[in-house]
C-alpha positions as CSV (number, residue, x, y, z in Angstrom):
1,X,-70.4,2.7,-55.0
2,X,-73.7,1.4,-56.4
3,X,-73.7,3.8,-59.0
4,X,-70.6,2.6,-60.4
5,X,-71.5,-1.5,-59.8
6,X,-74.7,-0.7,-61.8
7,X,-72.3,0.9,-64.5
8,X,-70.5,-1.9,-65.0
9,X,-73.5,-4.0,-64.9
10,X,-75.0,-2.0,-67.4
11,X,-71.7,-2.3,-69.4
12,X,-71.4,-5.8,-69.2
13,X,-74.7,-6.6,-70.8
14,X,-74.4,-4.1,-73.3
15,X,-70.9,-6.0,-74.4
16,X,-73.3,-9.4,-74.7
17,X,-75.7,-8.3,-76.6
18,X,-73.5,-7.0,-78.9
19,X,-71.8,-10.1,-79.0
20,X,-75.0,-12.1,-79.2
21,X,-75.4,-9.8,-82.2
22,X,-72.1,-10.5,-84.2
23,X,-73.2,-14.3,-83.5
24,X,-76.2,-13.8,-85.2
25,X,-75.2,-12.3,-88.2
26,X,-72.3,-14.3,-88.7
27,X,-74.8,-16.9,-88.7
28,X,-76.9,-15.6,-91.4
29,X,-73.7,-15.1,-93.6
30,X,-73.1,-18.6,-92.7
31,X,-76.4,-19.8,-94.1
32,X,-75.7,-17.5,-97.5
33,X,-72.5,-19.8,-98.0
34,X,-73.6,-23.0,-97.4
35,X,-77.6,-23.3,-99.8
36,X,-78.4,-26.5,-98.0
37,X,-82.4,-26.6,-97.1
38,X,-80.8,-28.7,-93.6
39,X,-79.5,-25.9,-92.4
40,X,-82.1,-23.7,-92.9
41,X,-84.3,-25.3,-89.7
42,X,-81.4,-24.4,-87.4
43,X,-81.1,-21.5,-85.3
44,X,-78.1,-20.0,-82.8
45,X,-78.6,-19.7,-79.3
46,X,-77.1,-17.8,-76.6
47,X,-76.5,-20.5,-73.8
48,X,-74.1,-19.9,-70.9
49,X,-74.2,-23.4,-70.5
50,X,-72.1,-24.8,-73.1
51,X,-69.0,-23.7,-72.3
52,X,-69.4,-24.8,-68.5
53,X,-70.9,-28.0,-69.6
54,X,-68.3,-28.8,-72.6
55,X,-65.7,-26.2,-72.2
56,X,-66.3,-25.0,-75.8
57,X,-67.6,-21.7,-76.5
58,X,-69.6,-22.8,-80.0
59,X,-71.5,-26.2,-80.5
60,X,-74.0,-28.2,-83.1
61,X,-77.1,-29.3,-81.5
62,X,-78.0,-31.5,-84.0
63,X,-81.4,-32.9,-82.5
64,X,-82.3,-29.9,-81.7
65,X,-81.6,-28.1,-84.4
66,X,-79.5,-25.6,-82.9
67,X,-75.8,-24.1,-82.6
68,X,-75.1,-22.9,-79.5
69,X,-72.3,-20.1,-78.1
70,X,-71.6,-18.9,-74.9
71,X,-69.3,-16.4,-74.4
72,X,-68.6,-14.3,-72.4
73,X,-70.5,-14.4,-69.2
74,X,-70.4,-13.5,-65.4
75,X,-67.3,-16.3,-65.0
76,X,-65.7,-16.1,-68.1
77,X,-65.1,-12.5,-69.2
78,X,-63.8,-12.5,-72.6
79,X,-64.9,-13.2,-75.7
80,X,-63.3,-16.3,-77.2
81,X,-64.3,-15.5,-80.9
82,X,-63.1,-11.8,-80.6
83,X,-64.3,-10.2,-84.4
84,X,-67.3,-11.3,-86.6
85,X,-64.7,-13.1,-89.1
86,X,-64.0,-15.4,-86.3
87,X,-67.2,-16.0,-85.4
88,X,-68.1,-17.2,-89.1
89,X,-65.1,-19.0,-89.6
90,X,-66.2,-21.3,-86.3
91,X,-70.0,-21.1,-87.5
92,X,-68.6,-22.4,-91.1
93,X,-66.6,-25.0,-89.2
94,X,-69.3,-26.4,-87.4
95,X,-71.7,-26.8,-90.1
96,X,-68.9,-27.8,-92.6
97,X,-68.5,-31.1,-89.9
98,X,-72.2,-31.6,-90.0
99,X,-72.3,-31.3,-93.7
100,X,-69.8,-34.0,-93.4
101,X,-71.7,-36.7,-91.4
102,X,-74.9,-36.0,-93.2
103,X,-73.1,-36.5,-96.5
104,X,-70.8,-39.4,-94.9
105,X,-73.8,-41.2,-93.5
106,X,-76.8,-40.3,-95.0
């Protein structure tokens, strides 16, 4: 029985950090798009946080100079972004709004 809980343990994390992965490099061909120095001080994060806190699986941080993601995790078990297109289409999105205020209001 342990055996087989450890598995899926094992399993589970392996699934993240692949994620994680996909996230980052989507990020990177994010930053290859869009040539603004801004951007360039960011960086993504893995925080489970964000969806709990703002039921959104992919956020701009921009005082702190980060985008964050959060899926999946131990409550949520799927990955809300499921390829690397989708996950650079929402990184795109996101930055493409911040783009927007910076231009807008700056």
């Amino acid at each position: 029985m342990q055996a087989k809980s450890f598995m899926k343990e094992k399993d589970f994390f392996r699934r993240i950090e692949k994620i994680k992965t996909e996230w980052h490099e989507a990020f990177k061909m994010m930053q290859k798009y869009y040539e603004n120095e801004v951007f360039k001080s960011f960086k993504i994060e893995y925080d489970v946080s964000t969806w709990h806190q703002f039921k959104n699986p992919a956020l701009i941080f921009p005082t702190e100079r980060e985008m964050r993601f959060s899926t999946p995790n131990s409550h949520i078990n799927f990955d809300y972004y499921p390829s690397p297109l989708a996950k650079l289409g929402i990184t795109g999105h996101n930055f493409a709004y911040l783009a927007d205020i910076e231009e807008y209001y700056f």
